[in-house]
C-alpha positions in Angstrom: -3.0 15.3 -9.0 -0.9 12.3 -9.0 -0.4 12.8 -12.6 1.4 16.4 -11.7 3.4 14.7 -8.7 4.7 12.3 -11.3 5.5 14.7 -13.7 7.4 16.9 -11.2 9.4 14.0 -9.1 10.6 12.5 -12.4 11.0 16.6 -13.8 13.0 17.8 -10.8 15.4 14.0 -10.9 16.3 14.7 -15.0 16.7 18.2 -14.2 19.1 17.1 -11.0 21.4 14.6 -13.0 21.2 15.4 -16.2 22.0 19.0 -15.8 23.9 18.6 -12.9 22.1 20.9 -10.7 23.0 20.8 -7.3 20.9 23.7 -6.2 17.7 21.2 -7.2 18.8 18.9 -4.3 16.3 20.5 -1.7 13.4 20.1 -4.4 14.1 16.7 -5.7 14.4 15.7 -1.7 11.0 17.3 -1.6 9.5 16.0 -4.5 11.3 12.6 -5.6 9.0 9.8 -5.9 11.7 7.3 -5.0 12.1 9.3 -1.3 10.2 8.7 1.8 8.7 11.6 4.0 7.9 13.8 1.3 4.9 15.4 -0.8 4.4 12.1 -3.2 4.1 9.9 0.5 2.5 12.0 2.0 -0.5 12.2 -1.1 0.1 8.4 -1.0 -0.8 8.0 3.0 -4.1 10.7 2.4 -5.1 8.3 -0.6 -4.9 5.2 1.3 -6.7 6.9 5.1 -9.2 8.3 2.7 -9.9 4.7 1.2 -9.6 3.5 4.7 -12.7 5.8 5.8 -14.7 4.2 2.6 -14.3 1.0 3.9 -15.2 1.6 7.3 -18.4 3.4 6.0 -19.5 0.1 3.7 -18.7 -1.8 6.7 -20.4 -0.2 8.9 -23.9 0.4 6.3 -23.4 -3.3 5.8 -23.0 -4.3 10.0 -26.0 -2.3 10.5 -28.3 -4.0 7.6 -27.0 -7.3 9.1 -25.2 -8.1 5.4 -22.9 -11.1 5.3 -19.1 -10.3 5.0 -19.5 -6.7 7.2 -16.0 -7.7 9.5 -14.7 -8.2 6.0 -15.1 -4.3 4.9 -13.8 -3.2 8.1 -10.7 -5.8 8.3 -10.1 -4.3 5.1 -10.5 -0.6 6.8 -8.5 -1.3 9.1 -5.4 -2.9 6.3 -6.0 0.2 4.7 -5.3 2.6 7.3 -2.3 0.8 8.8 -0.8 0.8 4.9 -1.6 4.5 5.5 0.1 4.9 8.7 3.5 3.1 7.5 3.4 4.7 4.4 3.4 8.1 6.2 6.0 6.8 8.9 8.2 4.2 7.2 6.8 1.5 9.4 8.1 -0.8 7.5 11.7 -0.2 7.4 12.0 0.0 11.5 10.2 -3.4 11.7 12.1 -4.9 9.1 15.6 -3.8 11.1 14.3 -7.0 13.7 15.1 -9.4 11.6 19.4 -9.6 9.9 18.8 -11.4 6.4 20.7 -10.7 3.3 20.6 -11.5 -0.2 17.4 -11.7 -2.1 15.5 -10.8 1.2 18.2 -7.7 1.7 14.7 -5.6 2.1 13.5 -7.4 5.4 10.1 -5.4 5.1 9.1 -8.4 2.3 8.8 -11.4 4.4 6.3 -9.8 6.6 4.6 -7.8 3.8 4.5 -11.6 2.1 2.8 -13.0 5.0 0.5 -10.9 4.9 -0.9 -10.6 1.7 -0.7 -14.6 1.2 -3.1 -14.3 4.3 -5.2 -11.6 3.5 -5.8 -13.6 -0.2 -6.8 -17.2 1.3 -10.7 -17.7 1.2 -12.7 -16.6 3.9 -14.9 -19.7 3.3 -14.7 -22.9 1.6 -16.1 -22.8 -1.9 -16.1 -25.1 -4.7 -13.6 -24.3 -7.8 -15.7 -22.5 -11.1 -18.1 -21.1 -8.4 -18.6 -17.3 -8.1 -17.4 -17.3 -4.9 -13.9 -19.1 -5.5 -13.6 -16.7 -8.5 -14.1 -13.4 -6.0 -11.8 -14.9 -3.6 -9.1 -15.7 -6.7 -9.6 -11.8 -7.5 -9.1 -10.9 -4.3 -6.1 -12.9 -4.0 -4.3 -11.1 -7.0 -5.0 -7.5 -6.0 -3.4 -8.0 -2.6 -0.3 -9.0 -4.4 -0.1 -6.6 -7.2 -0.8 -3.9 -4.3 1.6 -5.2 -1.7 4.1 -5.9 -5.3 3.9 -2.1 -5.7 4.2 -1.5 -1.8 
């Protein structure tokens, strides 16, 4: 599926420019992957609820066996499904109106998104370096960036 939304958004933009076909404008609105509100978002938001109600399902399994790290897979859950919500709403961009900085931080949505996943990476619990542990929480650490890089 998100192979065909590709191959449409980036079909319908060529087909738009290099053709010059203004009577496209209503489908590359529609379809474009680099627009907001549209059937590529709104994939993206029931991708990232439906990983959301994963999470909340290990976390729950894992709460009720008493497992260590349960609050973990729902913190995560619950990441998830606001990344879901904003992707569907354009959070983001209304939040990131607050603050007035230019330049490299033009997009205002970064700093917090930053924060965030500079948070979200730090271990959970001290561990010694070489350890599995501080190796889990090192791989944790650089899939919240390369996700929140591509958010």
């Amino acid at each position: 599926m998100a192979s065909l939304l590709t191959l449409l958004g980036a079909g319908v933009e060529v087909a738009y420019y290099a053709l010059d076909a203004r009577g496209l404008e209503p489908f590359v609105a529609f379809l474009s992957l680099s627009y907001e509100r549209n059937l590529p978002t709104w994939y993206a938001s029931a991708l990232l609820l439906s990983c959301a109600l994963v999470l909340a399902c290990i976390g729950h399994m894992a709460g009720q066996g008493r497992e260590q790290g349960w609050r973990h897979w729902r913190a995560l859950a619950g990441a998830f499904a606001y990344i879901s919500l904003d992707e569907s709403v354009g959070l983001h961009e209304h939040l990131g109106g607050q603050l007035s900085l230019g330049g490299v931080l033009f997009f205002t949505w970064v700093v917090p998104g930053l924060s965030s996943c500079c948070s979200a990476g730090l271990p959970s619990s001290p561990s010694s370096p070489g350890s599995a542990r501080a190796d889990a929480d090192s791989s944790s650490s650089l899939g919240c960036c390369t996700w929140v890089g591509r958010w």
